[in-house]
PyMOL Python script that loads the backbone (N, CA, C, O; Angstrom):
from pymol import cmd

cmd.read_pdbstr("""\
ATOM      1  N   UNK A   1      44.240 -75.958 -28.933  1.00  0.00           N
ATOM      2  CA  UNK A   1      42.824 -76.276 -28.938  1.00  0.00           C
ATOM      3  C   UNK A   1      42.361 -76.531 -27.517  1.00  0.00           C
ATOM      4  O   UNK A   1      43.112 -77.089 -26.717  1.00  0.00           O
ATOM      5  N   UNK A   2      41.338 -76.198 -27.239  1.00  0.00           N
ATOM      6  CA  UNK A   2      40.756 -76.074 -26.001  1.00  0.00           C
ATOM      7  C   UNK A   2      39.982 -77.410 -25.458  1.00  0.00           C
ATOM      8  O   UNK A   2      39.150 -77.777 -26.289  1.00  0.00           O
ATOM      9  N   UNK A   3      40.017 -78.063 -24.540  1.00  0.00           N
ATOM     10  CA  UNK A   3      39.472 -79.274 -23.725  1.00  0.00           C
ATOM     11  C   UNK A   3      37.928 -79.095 -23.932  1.00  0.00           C
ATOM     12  O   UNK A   3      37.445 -78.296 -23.130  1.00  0.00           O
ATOM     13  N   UNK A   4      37.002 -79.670 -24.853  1.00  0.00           N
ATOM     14  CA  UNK A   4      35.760 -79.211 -24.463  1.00  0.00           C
ATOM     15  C   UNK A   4      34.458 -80.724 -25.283  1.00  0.00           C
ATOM     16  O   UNK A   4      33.747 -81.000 -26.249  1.00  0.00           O
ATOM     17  N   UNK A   5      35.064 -81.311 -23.682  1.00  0.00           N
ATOM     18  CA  UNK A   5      34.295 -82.582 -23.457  1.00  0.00           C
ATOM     19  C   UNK A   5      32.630 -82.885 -24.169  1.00  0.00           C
ATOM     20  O   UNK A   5      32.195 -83.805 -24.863  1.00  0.00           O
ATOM     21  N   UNK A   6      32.160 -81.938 -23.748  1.00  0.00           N
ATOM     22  CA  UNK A   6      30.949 -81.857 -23.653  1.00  0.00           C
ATOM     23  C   UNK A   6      30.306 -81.328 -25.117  1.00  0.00           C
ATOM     24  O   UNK A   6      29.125 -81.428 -25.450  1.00  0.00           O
ATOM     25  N   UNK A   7      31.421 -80.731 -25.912  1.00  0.00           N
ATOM     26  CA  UNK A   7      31.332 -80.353 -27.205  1.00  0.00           C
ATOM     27  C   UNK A   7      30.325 -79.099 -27.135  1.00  0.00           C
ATOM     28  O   UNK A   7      29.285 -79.027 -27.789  1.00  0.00           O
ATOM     29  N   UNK A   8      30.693 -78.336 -26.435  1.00  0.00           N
ATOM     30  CA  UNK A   8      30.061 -77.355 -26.158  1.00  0.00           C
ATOM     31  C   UNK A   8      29.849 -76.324 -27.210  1.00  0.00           C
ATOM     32  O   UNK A   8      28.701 -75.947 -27.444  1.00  0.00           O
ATOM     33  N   UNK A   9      30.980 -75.780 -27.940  1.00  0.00           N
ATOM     34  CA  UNK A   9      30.871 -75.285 -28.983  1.00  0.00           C
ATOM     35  C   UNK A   9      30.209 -75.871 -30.018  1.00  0.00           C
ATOM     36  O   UNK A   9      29.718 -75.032 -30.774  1.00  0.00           O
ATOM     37  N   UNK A  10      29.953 -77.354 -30.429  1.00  0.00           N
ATOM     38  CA  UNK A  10      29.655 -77.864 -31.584  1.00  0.00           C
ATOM     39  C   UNK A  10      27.794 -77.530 -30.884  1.00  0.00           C
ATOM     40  O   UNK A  10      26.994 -76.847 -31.524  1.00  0.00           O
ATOM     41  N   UNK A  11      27.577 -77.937 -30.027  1.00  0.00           N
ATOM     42  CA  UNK A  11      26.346 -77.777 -29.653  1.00  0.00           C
ATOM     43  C   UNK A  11      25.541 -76.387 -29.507  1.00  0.00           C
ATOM     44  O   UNK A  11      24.314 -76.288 -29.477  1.00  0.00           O
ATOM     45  N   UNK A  12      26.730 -75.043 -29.397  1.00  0.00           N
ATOM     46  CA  UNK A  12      25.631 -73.885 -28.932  1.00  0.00           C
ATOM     47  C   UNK A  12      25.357 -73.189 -30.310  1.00  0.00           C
ATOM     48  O   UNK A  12      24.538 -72.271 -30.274  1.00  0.00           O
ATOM     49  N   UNK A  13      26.163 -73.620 -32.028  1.00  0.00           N
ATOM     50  CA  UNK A  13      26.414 -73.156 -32.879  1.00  0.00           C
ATOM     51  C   UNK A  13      24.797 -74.034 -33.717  1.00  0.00           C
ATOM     52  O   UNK A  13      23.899 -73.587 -34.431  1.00  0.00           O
ATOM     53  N   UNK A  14      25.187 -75.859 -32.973  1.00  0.00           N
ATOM     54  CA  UNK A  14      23.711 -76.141 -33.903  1.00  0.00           C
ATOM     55  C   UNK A  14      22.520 -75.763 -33.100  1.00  0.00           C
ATOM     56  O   UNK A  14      21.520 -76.255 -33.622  1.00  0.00           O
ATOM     57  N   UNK A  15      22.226 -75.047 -31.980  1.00  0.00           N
ATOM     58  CA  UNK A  15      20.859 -74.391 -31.263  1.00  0.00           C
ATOM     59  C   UNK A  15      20.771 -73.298 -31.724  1.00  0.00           C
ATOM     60  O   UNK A  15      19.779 -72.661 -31.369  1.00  0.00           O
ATOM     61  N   UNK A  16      21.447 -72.832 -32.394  1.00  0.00           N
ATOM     62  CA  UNK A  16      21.226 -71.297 -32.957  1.00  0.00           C
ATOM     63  C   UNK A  16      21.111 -71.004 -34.344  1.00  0.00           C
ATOM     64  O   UNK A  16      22.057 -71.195 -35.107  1.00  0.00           O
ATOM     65  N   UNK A  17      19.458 -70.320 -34.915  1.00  0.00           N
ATOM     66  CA  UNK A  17      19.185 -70.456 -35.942  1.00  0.00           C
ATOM     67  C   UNK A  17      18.925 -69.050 -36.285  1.00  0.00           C
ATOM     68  O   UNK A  17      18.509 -68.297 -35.404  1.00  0.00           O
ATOM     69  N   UNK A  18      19.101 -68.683 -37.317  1.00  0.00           N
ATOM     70  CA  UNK A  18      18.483 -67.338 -38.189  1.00  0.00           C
ATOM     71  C   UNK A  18      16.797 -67.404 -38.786  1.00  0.00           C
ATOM     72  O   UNK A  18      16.151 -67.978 -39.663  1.00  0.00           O
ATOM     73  N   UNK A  19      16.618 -66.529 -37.811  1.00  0.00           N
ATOM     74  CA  UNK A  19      14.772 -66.419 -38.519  1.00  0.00           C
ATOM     75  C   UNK A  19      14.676 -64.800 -38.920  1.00  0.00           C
ATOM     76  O   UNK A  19      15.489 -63.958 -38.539  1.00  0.00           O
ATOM     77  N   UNK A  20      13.649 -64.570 -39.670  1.00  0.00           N
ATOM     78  CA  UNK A  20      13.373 -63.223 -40.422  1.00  0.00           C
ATOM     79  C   UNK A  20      12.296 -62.653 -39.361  1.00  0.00           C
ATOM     80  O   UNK A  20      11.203 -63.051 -39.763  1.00  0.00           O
ATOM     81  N   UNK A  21      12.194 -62.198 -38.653  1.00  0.00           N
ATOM     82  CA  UNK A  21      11.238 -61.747 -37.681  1.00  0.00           C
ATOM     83  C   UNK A  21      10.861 -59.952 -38.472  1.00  0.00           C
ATOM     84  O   UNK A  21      10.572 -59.072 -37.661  1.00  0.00           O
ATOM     85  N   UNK A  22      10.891 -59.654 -39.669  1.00  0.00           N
ATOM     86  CA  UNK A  22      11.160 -57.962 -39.847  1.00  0.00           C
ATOM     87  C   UNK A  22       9.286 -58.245 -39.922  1.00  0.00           C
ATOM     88  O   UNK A  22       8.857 -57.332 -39.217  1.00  0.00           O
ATOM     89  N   UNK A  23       8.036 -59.077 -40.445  1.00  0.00           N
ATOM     90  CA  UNK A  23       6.854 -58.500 -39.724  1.00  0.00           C
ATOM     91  C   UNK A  23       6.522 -58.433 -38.063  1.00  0.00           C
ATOM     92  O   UNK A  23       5.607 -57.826 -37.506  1.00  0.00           O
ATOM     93  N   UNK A  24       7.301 -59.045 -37.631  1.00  0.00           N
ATOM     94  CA  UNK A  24       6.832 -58.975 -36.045  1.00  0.00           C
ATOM     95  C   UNK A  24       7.215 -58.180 -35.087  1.00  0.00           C
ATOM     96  O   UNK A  24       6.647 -57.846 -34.047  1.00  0.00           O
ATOM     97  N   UNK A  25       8.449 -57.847 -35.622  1.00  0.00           N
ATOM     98  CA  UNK A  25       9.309 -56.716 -34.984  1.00  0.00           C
ATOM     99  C   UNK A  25       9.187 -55.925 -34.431  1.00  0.00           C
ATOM    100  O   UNK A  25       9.992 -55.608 -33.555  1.00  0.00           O
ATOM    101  N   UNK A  26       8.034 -55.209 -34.733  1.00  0.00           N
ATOM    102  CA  UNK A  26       7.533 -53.977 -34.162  1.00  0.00           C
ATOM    103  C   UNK A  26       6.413 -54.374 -32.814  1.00  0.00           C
ATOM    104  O   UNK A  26       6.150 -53.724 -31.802  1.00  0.00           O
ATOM    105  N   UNK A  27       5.928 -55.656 -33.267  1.00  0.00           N
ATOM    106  CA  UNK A  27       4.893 -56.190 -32.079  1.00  0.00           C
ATOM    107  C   UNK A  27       5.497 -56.741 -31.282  1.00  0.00           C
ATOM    108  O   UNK A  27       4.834 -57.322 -30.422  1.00  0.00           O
ATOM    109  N   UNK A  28       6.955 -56.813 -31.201  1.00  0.00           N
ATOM    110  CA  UNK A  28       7.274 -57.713 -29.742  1.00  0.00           C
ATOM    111  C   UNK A  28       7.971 -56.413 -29.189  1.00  0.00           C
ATOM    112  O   UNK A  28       7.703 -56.090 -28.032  1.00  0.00           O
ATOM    113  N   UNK A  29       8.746 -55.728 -29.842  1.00  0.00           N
ATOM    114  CA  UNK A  29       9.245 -54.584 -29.644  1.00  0.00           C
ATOM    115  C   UNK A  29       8.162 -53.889 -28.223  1.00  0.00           C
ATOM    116  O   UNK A  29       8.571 -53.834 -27.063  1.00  0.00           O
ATOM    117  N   UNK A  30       7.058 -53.517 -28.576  1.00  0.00           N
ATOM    118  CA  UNK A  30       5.782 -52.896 -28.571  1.00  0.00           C
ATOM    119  C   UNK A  30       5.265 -53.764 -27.664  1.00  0.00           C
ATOM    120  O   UNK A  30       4.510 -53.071 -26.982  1.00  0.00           O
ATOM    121  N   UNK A  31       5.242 -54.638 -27.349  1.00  0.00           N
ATOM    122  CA  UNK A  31       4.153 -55.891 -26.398  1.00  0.00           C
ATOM    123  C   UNK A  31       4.071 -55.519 -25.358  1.00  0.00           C
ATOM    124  O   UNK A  31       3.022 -55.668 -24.731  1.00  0.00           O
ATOM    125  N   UNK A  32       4.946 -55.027 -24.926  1.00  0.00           N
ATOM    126  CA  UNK A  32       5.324 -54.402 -23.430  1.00  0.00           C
ATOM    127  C   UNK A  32       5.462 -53.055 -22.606  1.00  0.00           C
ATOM    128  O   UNK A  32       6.669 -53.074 -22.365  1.00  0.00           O
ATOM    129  N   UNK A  33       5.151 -52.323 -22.239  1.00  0.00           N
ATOM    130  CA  UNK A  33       5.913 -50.746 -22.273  1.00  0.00           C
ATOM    131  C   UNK A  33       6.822 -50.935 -20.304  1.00  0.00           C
ATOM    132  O   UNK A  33       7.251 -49.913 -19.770  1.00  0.00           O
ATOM    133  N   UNK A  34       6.894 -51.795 -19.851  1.00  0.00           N
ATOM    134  CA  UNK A  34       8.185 -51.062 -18.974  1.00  0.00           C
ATOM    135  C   UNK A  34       9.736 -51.060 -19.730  1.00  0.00           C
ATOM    136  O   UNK A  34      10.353 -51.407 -20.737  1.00  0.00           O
ATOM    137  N   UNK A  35       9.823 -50.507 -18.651  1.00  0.00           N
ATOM    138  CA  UNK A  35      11.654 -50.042 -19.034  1.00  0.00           C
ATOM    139  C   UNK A  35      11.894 -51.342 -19.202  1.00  0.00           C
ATOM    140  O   UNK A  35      11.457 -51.704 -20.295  1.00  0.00           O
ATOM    141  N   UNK A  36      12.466 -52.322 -18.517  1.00  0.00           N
ATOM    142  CA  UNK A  36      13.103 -53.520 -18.661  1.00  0.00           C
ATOM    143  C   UNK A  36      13.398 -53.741 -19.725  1.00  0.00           C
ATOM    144  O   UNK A  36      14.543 -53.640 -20.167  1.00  0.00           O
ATOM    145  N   UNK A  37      11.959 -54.244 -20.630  1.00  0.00           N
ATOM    146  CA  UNK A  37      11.398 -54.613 -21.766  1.00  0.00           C
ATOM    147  C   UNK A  37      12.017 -53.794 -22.680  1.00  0.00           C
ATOM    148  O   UNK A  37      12.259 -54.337 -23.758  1.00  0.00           O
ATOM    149  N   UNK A  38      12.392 -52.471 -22.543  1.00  0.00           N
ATOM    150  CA  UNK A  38      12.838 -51.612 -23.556  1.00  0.00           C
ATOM    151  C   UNK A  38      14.561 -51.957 -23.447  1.00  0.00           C
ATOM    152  O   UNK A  38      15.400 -51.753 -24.324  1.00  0.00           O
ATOM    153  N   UNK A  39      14.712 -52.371 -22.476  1.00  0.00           N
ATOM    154  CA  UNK A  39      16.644 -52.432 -22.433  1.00  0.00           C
ATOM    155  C   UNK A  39      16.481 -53.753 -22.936  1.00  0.00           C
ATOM    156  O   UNK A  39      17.555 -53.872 -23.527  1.00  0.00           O
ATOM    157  N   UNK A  40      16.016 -54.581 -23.070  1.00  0.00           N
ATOM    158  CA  UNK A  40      16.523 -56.126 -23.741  1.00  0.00           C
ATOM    159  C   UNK A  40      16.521 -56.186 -24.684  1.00  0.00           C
ATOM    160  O   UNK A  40      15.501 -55.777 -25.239  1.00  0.00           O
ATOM    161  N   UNK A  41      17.612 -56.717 -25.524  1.00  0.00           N
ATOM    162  CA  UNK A  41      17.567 -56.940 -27.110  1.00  0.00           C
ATOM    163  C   UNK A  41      16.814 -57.590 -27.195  1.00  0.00           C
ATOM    164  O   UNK A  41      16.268 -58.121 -26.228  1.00  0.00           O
ATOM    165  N   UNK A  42      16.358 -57.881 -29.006  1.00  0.00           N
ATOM    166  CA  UNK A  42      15.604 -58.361 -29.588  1.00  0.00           C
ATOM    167  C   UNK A  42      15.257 -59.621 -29.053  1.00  0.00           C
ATOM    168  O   UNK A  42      14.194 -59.834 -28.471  1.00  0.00           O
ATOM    169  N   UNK A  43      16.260 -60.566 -29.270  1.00  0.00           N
ATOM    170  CA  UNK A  43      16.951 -61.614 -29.144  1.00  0.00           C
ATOM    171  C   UNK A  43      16.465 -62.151 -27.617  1.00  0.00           C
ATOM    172  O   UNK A  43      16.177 -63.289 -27.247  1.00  0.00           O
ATOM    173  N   UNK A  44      16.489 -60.967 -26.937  1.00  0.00           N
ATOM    174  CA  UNK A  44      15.950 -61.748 -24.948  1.00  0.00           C
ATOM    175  C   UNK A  44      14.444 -61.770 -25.356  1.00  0.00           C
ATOM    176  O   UNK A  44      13.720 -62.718 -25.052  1.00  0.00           O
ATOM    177  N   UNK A  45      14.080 -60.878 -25.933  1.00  0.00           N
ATOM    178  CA  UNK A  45      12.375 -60.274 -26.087  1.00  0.00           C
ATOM    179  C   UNK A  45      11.848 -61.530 -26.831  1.00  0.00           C
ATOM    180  O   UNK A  45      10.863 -62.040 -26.297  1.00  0.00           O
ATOM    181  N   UNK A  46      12.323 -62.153 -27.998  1.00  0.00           N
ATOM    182  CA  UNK A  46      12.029 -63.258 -28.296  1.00  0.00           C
ATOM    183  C   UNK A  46      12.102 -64.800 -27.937  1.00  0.00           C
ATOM    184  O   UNK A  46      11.541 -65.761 -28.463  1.00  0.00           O
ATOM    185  N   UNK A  47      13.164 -64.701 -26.642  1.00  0.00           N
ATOM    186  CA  UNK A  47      13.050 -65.730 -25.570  1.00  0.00           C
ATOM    187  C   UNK A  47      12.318 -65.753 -24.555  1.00  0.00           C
ATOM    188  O   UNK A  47      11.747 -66.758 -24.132  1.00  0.00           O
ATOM    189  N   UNK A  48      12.261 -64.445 -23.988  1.00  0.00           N
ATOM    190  CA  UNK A  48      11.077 -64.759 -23.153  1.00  0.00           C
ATOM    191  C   UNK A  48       9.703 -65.067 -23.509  1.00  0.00           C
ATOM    192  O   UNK A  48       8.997 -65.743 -22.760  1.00  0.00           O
ATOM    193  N   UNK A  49       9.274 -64.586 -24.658  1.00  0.00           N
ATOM    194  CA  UNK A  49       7.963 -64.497 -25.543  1.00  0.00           C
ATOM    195  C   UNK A  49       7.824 -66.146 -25.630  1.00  0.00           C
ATOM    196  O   UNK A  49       6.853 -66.584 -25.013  1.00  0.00           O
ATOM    197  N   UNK A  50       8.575 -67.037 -26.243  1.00  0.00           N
ATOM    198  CA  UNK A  50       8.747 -68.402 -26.740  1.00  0.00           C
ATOM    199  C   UNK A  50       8.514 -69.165 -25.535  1.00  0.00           C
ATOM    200  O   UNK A  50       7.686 -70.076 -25.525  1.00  0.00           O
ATOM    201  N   UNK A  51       9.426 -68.740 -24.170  1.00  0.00           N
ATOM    202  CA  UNK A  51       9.481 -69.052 -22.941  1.00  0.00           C
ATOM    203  C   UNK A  51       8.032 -69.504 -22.346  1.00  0.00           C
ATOM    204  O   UNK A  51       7.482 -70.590 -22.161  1.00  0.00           O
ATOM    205  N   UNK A  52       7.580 -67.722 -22.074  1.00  0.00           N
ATOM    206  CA  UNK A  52       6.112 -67.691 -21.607  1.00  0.00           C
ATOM    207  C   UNK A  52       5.066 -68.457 -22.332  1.00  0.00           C
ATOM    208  O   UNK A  52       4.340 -69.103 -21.577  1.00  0.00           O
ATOM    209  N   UNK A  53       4.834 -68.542 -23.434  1.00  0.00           N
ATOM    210  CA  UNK A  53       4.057 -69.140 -24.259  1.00  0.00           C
ATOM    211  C   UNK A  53       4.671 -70.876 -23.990  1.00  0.00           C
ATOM    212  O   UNK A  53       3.682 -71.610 -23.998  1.00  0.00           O
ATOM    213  N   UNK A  54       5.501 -71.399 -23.847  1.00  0.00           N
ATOM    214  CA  UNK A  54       5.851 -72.907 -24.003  1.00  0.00           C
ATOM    215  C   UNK A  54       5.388 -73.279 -22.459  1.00  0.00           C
ATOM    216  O   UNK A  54       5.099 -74.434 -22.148  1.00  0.00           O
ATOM    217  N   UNK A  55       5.356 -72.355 -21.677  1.00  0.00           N
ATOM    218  CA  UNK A  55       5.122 -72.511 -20.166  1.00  0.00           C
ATOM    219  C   UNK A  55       3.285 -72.353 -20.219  1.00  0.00           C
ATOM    220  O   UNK A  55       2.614 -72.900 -19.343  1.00  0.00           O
ATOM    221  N   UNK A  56       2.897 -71.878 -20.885  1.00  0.00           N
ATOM    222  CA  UNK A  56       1.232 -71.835 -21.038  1.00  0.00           C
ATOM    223  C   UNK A  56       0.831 -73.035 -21.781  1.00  0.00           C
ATOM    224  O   UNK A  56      -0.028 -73.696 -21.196  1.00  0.00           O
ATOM    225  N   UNK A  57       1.281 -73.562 -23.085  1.00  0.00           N
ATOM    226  CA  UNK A  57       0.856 -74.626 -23.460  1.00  0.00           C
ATOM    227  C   UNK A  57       1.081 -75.675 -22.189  1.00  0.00           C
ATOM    228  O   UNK A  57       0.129 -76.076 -21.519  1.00  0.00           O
ATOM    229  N   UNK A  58       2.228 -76.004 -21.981  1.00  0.00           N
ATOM    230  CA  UNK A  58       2.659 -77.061 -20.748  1.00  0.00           C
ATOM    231  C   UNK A  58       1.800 -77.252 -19.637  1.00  0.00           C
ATOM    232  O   UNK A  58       1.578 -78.288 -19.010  1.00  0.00           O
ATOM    233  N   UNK A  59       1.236 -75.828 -19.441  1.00  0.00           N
ATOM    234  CA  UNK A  59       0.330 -75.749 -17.868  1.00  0.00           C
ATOM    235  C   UNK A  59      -1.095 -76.532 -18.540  1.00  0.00           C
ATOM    236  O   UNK A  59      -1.663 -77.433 -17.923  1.00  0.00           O
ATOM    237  N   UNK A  60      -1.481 -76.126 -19.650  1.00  0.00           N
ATOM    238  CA  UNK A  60      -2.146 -76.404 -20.672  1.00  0.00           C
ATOM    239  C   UNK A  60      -2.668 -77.741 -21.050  1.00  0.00           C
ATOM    240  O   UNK A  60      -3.825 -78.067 -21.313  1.00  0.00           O
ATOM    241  N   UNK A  61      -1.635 -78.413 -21.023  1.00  0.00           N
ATOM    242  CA  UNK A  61      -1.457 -79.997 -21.386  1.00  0.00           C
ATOM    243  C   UNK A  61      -1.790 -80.328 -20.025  1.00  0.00           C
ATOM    244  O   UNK A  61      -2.972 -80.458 -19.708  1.00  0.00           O
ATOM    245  N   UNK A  62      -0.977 -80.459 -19.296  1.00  0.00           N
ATOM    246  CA  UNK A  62      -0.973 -80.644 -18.016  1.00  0.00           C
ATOM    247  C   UNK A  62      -2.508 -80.865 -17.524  1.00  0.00           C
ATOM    248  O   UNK A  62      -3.063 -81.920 -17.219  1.00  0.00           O
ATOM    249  N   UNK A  63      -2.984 -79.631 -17.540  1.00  0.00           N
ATOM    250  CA  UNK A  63      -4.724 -79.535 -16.699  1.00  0.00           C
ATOM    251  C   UNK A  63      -5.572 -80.575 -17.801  1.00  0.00           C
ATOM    252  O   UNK A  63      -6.679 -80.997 -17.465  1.00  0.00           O
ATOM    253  N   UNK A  64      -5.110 -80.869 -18.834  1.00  0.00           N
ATOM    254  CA  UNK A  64      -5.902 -81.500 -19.880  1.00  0.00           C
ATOM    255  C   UNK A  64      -5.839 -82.920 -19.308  1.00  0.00           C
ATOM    256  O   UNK A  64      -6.870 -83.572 -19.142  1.00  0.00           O
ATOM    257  N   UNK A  65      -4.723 -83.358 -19.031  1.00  0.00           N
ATOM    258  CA  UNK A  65      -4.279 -85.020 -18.569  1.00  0.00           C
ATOM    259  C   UNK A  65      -4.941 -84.667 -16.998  1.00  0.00           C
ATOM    260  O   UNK A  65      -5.666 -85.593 -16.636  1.00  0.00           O
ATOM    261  N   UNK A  66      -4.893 -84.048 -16.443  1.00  0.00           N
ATOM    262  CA  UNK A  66      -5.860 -84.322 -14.943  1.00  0.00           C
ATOM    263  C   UNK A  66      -6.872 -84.021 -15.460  1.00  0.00           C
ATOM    264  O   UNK A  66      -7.764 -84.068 -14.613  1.00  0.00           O
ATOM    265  N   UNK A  67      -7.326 -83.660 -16.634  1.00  0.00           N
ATOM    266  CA  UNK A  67      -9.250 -83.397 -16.813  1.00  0.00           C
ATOM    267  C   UNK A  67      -9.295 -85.177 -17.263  1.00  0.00           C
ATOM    268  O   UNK A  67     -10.073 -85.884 -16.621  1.00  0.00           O
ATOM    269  N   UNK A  68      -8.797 -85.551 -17.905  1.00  0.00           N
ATOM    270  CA  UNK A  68      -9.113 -86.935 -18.772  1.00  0.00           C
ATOM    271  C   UNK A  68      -8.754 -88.336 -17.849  1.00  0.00           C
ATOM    272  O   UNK A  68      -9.222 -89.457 -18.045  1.00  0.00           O
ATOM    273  N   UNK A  69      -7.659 -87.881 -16.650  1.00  0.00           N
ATOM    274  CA  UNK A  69      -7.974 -88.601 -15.649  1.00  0.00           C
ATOM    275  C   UNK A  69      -9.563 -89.021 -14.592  1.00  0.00           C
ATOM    276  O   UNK A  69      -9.969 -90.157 -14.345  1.00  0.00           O
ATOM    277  N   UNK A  70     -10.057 -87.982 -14.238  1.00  0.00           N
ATOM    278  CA  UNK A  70     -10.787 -88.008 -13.864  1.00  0.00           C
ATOM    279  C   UNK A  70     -12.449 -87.597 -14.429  1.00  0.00           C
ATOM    280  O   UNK A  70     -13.408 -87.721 -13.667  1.00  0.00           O
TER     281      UNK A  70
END
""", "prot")
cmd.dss("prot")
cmd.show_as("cartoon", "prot")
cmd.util.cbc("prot")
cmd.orient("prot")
């Protein structure tokens, strides 16, 4: 058995979930047309998507708490 302090395995098995994405599929597929976008699995295409969008709410929030500051 392998040394793994940090419980690394127990942790990357509970971050990883099964979702049914078969209506969207074609729109994330599709969201994009460079090459890049076409070599990344599903799986990157739906991290960056989650990514970009969690980084827009955040900027989001953000400008909201300096509007209500001042």
């Amino acid at each position: 058995m392998k040394d793994d302090p940090l419980n690394y395995e127990e942790v990357s098995q509970r971050d990883r979930i099964s979702i049914d994405v078969s209506d969207i599929r074609e729109l994330v597929e599709n969201c994009r047309s460079d090459v890049a976008w076409t070599e990344l699995p599903l799986s990157a295409k739906l991290r960056v998507l989650i990514k970009e969008r969690l980084a827009q709410l955040e900027a989001s929030n953000k400008q909201a708490q300096e509007d209500s500051k001042s």
